[in-house]
PDB file of N, CA, C, O and CB in Angstrom:
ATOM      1  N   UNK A   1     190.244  38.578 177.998  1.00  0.00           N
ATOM      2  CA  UNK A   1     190.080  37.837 176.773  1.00  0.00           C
ATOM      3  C   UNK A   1     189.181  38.589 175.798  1.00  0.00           C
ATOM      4  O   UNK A   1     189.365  38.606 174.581  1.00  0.00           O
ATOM      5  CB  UNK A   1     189.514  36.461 177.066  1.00  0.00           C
ATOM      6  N   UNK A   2     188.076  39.284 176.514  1.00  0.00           N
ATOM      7  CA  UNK A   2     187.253  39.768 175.349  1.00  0.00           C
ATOM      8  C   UNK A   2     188.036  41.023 174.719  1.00  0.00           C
ATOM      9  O   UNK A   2     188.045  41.098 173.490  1.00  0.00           O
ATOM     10  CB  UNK A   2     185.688  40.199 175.852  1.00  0.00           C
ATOM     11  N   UNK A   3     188.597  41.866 175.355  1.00  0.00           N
ATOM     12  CA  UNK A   3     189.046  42.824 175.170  1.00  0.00           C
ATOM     13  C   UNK A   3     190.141  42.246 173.592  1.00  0.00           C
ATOM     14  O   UNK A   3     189.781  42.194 172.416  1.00  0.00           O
ATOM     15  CB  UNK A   3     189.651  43.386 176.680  1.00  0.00           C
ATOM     16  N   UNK A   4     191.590  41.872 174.238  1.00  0.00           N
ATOM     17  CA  UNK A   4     191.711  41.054 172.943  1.00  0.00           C
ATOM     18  C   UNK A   4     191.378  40.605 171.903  1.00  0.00           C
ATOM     19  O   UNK A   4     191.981  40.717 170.836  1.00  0.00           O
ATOM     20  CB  UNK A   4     191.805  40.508 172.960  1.00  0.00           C
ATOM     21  N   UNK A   5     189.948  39.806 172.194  1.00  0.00           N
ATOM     22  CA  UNK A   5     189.384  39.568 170.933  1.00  0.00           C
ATOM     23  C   UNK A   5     188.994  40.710 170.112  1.00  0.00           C
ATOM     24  O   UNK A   5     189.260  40.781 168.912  1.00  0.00           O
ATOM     25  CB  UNK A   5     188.321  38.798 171.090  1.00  0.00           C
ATOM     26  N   UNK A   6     188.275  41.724 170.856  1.00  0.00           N
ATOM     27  CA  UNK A   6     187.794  43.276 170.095  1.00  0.00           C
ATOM     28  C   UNK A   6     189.100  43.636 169.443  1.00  0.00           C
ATOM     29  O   UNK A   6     188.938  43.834 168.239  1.00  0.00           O
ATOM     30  CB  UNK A   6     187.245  44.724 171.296  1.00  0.00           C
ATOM     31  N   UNK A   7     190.716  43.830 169.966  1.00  0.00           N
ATOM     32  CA  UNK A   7     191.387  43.874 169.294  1.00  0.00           C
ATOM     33  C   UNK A   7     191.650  43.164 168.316  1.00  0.00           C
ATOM     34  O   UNK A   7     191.709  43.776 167.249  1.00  0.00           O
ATOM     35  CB  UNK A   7     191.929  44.004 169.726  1.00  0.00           C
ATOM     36  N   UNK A   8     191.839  42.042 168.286  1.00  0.00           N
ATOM     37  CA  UNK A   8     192.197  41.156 167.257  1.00  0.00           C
ATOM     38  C   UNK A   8     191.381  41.685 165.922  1.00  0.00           C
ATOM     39  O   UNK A   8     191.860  41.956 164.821  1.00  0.00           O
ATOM     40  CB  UNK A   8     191.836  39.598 167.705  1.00  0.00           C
ATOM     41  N   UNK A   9     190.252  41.739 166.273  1.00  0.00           N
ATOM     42  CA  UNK A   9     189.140  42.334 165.087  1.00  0.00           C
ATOM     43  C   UNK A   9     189.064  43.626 164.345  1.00  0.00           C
ATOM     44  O   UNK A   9     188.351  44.046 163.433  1.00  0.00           O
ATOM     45  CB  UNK A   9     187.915  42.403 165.625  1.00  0.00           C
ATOM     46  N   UNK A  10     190.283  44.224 165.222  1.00  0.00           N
ATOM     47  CA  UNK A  10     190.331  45.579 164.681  1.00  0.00           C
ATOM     48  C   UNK A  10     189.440  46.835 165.253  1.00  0.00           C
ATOM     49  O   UNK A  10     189.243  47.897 164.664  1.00  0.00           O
ATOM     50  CB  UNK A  10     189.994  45.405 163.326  1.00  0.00           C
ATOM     51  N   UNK A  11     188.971  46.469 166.486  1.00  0.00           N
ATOM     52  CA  UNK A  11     188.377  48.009 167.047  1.00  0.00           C
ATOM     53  C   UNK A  11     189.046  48.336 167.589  1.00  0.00           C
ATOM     54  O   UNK A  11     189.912  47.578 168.027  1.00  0.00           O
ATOM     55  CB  UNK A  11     187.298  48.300 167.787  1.00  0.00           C
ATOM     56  N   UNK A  12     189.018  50.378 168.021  1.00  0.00           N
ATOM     57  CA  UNK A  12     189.113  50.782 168.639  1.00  0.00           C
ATOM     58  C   UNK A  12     188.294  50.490 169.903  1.00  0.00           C
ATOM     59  O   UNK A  12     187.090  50.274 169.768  1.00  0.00           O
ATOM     60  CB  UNK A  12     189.206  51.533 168.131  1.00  0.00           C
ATOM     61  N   UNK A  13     189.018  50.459 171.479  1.00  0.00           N
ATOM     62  CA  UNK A  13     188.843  50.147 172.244  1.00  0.00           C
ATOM     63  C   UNK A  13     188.468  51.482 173.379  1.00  0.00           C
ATOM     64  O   UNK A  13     189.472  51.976 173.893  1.00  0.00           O
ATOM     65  CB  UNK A  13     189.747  49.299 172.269  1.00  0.00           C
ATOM     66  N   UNK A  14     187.080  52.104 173.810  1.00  0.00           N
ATOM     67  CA  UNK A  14     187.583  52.429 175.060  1.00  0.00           C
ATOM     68  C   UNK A  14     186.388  52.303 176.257  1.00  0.00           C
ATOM     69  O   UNK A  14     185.401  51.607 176.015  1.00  0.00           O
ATOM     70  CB  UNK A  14     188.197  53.903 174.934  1.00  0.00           C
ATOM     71  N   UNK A  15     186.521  53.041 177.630  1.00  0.00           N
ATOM     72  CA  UNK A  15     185.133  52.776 178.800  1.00  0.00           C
ATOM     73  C   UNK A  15     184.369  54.049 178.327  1.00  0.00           C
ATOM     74  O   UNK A  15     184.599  55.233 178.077  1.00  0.00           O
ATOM     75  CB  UNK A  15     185.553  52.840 180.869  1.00  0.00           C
ATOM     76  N   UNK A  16     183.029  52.897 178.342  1.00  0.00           N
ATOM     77  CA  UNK A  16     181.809  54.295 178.212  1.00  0.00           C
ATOM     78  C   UNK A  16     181.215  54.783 179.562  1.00  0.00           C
ATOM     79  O   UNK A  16     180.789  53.881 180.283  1.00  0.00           O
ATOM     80  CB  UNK A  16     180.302  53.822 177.271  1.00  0.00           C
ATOM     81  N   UNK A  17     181.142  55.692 179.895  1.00  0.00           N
ATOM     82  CA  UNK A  17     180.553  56.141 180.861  1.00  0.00           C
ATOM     83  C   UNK A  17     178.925  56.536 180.813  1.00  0.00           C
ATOM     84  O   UNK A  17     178.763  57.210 179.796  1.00  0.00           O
ATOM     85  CB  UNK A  17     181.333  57.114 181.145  1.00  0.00           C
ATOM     86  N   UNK A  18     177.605  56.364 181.562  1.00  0.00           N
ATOM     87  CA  UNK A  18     176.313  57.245 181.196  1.00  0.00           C
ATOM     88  C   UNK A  18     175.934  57.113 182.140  1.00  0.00           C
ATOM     89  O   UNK A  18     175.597  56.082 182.722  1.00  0.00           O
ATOM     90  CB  UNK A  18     175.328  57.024 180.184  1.00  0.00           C
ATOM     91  N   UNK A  19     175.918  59.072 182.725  1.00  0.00           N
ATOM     92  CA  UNK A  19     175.529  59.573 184.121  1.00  0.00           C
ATOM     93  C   UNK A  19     176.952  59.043 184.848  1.00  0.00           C
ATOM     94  O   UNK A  19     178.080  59.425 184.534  1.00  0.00           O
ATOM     95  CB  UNK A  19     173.894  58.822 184.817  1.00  0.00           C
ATOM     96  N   UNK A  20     176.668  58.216 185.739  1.00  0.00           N
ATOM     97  CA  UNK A  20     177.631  57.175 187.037  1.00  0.00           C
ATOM     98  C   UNK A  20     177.306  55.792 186.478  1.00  0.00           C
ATOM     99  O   UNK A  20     177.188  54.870 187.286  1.00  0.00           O
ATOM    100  CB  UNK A  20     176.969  57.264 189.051  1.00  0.00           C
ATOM    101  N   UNK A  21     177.164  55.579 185.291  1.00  0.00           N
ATOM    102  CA  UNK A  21     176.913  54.383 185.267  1.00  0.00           C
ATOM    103  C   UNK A  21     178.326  53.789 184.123  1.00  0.00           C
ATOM    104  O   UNK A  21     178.571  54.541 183.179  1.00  0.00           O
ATOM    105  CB  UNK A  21     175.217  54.212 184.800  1.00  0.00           C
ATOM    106  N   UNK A  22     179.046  52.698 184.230  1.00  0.00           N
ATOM    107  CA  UNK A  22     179.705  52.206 183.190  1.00  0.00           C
ATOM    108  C   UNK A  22     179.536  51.476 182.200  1.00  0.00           C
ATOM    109  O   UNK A  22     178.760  50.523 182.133  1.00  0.00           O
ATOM    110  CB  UNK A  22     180.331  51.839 183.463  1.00  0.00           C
ATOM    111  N   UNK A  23     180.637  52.089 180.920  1.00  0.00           N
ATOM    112  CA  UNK A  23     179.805  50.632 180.241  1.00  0.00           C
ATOM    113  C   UNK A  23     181.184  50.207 179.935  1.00  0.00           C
ATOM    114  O   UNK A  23     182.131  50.975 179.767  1.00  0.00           O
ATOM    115  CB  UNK A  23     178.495  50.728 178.644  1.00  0.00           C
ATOM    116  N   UNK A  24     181.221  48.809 179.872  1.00  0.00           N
ATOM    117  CA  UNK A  24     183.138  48.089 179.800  1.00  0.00           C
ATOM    118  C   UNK A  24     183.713  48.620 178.827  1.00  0.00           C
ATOM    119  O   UNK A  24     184.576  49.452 179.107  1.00  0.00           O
ATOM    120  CB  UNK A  24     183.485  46.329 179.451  1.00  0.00           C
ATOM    121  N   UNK A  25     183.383  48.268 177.072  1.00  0.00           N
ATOM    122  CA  UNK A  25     183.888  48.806 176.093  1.00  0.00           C
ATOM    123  C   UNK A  25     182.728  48.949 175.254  1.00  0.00           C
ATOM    124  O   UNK A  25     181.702  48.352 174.928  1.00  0.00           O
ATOM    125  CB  UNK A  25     184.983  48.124 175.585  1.00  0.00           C
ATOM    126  N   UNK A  26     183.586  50.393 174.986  1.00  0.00           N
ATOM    127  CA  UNK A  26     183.167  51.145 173.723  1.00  0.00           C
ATOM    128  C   UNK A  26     183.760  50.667 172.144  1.00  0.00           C
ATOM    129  O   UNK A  26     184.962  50.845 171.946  1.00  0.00           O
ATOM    130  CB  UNK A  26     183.651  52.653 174.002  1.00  0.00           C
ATOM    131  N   UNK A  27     183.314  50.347 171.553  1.00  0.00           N
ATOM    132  CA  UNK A  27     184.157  49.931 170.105  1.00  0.00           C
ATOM    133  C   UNK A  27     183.873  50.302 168.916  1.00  0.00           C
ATOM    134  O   UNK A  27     182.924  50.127 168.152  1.00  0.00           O
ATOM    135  CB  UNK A  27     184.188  48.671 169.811  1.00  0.00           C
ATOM    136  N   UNK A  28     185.153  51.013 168.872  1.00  0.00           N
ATOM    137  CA  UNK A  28     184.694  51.431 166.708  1.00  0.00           C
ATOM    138  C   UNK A  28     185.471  51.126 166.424  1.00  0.00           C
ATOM    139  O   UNK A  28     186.552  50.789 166.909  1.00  0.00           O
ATOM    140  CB  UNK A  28     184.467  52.890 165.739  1.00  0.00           C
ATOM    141  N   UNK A  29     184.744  51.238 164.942  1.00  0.00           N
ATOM    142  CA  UNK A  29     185.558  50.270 163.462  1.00  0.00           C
ATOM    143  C   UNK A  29     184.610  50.890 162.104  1.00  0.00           C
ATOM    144  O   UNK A  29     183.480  50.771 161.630  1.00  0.00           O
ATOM    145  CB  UNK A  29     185.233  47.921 163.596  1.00  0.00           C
ATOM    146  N   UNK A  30     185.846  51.592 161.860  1.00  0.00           N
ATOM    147  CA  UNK A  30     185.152  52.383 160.152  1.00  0.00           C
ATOM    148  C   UNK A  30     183.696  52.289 160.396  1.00  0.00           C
ATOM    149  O   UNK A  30     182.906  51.428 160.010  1.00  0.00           O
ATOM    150  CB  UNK A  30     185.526  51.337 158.341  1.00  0.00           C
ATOM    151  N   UNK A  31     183.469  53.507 161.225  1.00  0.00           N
ATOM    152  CA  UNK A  31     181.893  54.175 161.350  1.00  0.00           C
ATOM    153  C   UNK A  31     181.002  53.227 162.154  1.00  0.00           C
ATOM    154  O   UNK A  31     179.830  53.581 162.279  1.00  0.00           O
ATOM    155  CB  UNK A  31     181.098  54.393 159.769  1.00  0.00           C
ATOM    156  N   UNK A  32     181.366  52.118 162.697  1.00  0.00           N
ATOM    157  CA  UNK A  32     180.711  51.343 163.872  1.00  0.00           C
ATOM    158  C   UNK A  32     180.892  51.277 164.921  1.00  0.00           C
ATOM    159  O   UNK A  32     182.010  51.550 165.359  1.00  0.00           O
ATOM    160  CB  UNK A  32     180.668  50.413 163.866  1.00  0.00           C
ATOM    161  N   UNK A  33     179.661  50.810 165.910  1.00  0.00           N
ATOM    162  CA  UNK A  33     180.018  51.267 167.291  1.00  0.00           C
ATOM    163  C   UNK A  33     179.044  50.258 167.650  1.00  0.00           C
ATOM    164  O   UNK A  33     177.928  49.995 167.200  1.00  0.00           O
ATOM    165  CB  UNK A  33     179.838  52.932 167.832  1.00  0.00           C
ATOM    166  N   UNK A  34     179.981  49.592 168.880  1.00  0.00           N
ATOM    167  CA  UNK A  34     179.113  48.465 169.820  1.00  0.00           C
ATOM    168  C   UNK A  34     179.424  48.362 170.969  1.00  0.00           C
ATOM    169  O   UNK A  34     180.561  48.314 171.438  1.00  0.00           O
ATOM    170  CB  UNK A  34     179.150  47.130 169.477  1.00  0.00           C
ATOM    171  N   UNK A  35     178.199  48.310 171.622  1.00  0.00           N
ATOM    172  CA  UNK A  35     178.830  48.396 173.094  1.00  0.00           C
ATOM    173  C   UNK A  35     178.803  47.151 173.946  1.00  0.00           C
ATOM    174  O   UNK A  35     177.950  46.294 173.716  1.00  0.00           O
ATOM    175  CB  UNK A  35     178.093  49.456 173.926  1.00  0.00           C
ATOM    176  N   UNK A  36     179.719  46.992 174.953  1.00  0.00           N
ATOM    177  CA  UNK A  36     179.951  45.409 175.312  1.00  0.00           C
ATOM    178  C   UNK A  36     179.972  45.276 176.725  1.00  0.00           C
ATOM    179  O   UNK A  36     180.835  45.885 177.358  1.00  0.00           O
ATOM    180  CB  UNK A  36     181.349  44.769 174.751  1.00  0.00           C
ATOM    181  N   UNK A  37     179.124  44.551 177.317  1.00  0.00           N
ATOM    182  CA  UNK A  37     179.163  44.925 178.778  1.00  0.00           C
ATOM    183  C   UNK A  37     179.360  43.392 179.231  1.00  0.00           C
ATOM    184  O   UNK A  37     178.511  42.619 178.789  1.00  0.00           O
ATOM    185  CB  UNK A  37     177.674  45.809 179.442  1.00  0.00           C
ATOM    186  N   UNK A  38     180.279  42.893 179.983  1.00  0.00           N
ATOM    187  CA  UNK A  38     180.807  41.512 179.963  1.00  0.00           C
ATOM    188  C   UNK A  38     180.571  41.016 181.470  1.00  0.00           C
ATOM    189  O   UNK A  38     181.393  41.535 182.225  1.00  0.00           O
ATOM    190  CB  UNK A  38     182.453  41.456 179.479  1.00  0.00           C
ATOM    191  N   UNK A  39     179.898  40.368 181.954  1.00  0.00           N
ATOM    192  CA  UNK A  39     179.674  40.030 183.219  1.00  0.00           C
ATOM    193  C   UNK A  39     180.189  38.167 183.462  1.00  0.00           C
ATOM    194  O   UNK A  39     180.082  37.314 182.582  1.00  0.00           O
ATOM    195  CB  UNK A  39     177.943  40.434 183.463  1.00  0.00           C
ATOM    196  N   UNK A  40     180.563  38.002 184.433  1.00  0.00           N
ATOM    197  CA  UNK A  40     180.574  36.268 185.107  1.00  0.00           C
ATOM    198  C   UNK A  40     179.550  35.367 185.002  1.00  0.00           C
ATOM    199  O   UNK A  40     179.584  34.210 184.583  1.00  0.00           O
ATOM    200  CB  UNK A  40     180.674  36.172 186.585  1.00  0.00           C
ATOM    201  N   UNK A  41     178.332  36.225 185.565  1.00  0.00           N
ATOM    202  CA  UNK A  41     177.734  35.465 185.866  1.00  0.00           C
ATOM    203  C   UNK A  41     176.126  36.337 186.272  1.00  0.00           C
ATOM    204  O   UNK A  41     175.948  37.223 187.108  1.00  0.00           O
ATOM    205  CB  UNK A  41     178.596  34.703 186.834  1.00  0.00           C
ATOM    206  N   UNK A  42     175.406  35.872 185.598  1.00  0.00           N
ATOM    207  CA  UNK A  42     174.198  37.051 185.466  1.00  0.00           C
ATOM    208  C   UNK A  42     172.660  35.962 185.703  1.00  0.00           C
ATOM    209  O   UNK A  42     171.711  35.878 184.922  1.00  0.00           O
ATOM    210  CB  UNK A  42     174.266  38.026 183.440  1.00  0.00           C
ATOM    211  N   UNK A  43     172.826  35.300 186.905  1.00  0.00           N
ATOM    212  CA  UNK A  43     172.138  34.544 188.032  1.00  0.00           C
ATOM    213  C   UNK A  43     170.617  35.152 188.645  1.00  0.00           C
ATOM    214  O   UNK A  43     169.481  34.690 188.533  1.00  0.00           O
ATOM    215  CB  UNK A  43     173.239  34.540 189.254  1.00  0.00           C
ATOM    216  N   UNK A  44     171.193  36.552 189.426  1.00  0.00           N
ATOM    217  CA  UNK A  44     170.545  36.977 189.773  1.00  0.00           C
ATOM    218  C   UNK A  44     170.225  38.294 189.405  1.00  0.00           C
ATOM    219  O   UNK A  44     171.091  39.050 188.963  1.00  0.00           O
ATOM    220  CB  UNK A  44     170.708  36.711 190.588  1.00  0.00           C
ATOM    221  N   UNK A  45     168.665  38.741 189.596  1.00  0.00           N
ATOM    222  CA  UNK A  45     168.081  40.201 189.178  1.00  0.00           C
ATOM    223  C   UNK A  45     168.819  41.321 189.688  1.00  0.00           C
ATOM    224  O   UNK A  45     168.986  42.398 189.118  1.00  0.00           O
ATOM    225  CB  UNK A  45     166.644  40.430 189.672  1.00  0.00           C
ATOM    226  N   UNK A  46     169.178  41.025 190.636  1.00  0.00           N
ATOM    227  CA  UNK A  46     170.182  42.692 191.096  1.00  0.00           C
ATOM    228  C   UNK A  46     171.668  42.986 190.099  1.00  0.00           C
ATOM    229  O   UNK A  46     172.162  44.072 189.799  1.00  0.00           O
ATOM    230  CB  UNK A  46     170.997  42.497 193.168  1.00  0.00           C
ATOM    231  N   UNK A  47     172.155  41.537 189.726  1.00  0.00           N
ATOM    232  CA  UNK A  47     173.611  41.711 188.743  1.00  0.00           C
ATOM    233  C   UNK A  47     173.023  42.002 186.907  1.00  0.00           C
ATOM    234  O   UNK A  47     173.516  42.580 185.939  1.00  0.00           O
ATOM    235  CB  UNK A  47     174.776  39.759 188.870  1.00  0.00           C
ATOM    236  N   UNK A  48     171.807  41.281 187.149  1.00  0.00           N
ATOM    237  CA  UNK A  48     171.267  41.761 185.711  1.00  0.00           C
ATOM    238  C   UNK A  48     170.849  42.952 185.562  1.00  0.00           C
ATOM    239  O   UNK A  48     171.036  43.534 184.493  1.00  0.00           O
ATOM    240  CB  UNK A  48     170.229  41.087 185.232  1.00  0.00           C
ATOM    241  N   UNK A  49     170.188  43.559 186.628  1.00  0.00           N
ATOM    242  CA  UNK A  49     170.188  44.961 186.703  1.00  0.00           C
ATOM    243  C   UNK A  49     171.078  45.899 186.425  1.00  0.00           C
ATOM    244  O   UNK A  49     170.903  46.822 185.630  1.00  0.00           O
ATOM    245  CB  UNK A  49     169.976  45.212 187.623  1.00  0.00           C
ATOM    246  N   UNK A  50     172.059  45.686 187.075  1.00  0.00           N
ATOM    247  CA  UNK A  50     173.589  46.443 187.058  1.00  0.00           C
ATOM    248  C   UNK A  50     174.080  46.305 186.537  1.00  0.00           C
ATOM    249  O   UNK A  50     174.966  47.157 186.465  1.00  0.00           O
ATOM    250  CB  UNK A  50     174.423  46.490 187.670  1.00  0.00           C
ATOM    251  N   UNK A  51     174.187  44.963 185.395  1.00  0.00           N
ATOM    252  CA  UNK A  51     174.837  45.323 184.444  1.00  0.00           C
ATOM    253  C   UNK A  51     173.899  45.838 183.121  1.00  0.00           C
ATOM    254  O   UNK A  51     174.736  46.440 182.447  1.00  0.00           O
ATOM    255  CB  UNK A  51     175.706  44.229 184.227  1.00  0.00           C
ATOM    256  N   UNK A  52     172.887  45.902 182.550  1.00  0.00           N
ATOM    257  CA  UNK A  52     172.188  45.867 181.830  1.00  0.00           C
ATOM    258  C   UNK A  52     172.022  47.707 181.881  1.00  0.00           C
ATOM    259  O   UNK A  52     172.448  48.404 180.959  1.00  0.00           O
ATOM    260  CB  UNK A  52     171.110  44.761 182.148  1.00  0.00           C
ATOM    261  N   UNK A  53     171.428  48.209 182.949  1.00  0.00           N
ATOM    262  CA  UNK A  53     171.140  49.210 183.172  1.00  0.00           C
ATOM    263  C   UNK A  53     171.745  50.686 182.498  1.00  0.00           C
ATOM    264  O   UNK A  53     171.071  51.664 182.175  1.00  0.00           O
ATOM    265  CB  UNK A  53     171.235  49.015 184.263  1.00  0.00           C
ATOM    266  N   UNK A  54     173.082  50.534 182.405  1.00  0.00           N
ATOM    267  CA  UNK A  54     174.126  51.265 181.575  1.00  0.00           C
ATOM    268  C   UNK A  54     173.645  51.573 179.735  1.00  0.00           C
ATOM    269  O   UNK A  54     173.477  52.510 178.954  1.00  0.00           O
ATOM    270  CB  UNK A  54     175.614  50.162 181.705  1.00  0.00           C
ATOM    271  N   UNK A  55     173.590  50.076 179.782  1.00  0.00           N
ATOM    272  CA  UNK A  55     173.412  50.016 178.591  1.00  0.00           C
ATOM    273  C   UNK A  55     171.728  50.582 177.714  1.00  0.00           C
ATOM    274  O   UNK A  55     171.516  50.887 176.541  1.00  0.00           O
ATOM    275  CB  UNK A  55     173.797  48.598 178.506  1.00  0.00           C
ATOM    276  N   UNK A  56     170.915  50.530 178.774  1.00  0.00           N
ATOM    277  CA  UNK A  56     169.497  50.861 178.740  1.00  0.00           C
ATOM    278  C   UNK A  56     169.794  52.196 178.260  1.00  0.00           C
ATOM    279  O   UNK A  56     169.351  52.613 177.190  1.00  0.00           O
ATOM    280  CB  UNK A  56     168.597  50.731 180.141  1.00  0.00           C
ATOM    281  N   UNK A  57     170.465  52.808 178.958  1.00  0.00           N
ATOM    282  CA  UNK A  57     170.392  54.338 179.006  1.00  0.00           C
ATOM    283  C   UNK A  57     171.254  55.271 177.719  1.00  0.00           C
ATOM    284  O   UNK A  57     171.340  56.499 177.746  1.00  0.00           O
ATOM    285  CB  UNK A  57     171.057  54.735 180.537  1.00  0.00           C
ATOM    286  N   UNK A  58     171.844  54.393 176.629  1.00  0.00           N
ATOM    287  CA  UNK A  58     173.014  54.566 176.034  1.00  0.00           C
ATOM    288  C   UNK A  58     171.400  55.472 174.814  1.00  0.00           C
ATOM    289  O   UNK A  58     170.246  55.048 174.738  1.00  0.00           O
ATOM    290  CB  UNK A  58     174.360  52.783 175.575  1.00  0.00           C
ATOM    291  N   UNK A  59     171.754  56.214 174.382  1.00  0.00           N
ATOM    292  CA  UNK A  59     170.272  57.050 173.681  1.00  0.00           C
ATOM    293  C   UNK A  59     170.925  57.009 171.697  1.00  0.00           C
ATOM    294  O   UNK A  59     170.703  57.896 170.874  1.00  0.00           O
ATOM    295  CB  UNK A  59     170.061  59.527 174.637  1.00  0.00           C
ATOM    296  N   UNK A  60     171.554  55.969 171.500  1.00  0.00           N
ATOM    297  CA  UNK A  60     172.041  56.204 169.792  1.00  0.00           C
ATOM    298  C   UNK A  60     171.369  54.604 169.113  1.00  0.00           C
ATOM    299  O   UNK A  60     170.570  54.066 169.880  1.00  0.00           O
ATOM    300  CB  UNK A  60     174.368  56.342 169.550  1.00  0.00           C
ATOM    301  N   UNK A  61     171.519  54.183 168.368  1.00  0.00           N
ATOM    302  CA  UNK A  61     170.974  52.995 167.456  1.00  0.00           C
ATOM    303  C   UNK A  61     172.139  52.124 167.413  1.00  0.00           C
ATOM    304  O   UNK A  61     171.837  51.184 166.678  1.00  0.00           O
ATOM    305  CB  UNK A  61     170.468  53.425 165.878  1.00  0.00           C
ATOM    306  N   UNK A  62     173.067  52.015 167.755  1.00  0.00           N
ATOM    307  CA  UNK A  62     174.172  51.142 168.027  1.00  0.00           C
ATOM    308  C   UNK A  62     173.882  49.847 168.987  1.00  0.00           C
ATOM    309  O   UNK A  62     173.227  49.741 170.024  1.00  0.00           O
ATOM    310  CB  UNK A  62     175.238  52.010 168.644  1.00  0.00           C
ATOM    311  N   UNK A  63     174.714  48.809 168.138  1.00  0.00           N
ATOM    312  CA  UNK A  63     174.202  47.497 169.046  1.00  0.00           C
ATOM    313  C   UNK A  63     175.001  47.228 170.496  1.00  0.00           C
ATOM    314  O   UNK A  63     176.124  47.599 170.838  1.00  0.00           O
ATOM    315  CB  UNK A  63     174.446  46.041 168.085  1.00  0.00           C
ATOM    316  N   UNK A  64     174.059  46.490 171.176  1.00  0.00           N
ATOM    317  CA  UNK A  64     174.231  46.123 171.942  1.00  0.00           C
ATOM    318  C   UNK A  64     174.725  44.595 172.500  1.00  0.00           C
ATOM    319  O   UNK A  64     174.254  43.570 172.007  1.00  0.00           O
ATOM    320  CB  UNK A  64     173.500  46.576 172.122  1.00  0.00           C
ATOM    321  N   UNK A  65     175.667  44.573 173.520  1.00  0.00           N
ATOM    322  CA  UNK A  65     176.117  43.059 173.202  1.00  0.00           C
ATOM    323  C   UNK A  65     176.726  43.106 174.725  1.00  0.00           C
ATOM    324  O   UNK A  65     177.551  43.873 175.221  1.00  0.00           O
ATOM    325  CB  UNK A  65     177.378  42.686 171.647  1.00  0.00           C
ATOM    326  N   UNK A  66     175.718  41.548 175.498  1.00  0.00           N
ATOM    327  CA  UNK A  66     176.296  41.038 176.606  1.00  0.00           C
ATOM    328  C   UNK A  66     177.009  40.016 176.695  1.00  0.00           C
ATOM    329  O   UNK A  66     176.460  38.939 176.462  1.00  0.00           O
ATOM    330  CB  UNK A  66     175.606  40.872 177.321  1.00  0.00           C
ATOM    331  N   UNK A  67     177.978  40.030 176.940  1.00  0.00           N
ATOM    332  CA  UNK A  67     178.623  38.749 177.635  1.00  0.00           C
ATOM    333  C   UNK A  67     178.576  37.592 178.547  1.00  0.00           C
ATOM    334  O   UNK A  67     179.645  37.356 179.110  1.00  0.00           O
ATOM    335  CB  UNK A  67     179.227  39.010 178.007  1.00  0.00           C
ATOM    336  N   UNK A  68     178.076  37.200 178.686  1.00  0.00           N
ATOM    337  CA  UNK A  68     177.737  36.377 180.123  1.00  0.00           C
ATOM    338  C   UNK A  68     178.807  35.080 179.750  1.00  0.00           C
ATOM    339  O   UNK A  68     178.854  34.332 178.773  1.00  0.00           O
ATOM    340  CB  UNK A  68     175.701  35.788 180.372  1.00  0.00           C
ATOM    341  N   UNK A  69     179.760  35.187 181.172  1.00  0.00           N
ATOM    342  CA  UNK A  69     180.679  33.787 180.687  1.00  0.00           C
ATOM    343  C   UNK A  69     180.233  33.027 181.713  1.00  0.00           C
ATOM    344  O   UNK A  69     180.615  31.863 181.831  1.00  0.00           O
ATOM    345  CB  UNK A  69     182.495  33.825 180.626  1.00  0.00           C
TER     346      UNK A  69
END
């Protein structure tokens, strides 16, 4: 669903990678870039870790954006 929605909106869609770490989607749109890391369920410190962690490490001024459904 999220993915879709990023389409619907008009980004380019793709996976970021930093080091071994993933990040879900990468997204541009006429010179913007956001990165989207979409988790279930972010309960406990070890899944907030893992997912968050990727994104810690991303080194540009571009926003950041979690999902938690």
């Amino acid at each position: 669903m999220v993915y879709f929605e990023l389409l619907r909106r008009g980004y380019e869609i793709t996976i970021g990678c930093v080091g071994d770490y993933e990040i879900d989607f990468v997204c541009k749109k006429m010179g913007e870039r956001i990165y989207v890391q979409v988790t279930r369920e972010l309960s406990h410190e070890d899944t907030i870790e893992m997912e968050f962690r990727p994104l810690l490490r991303v080194k540009d001024n571009y926003p950041i954006c979690d999902i938690n459904r």
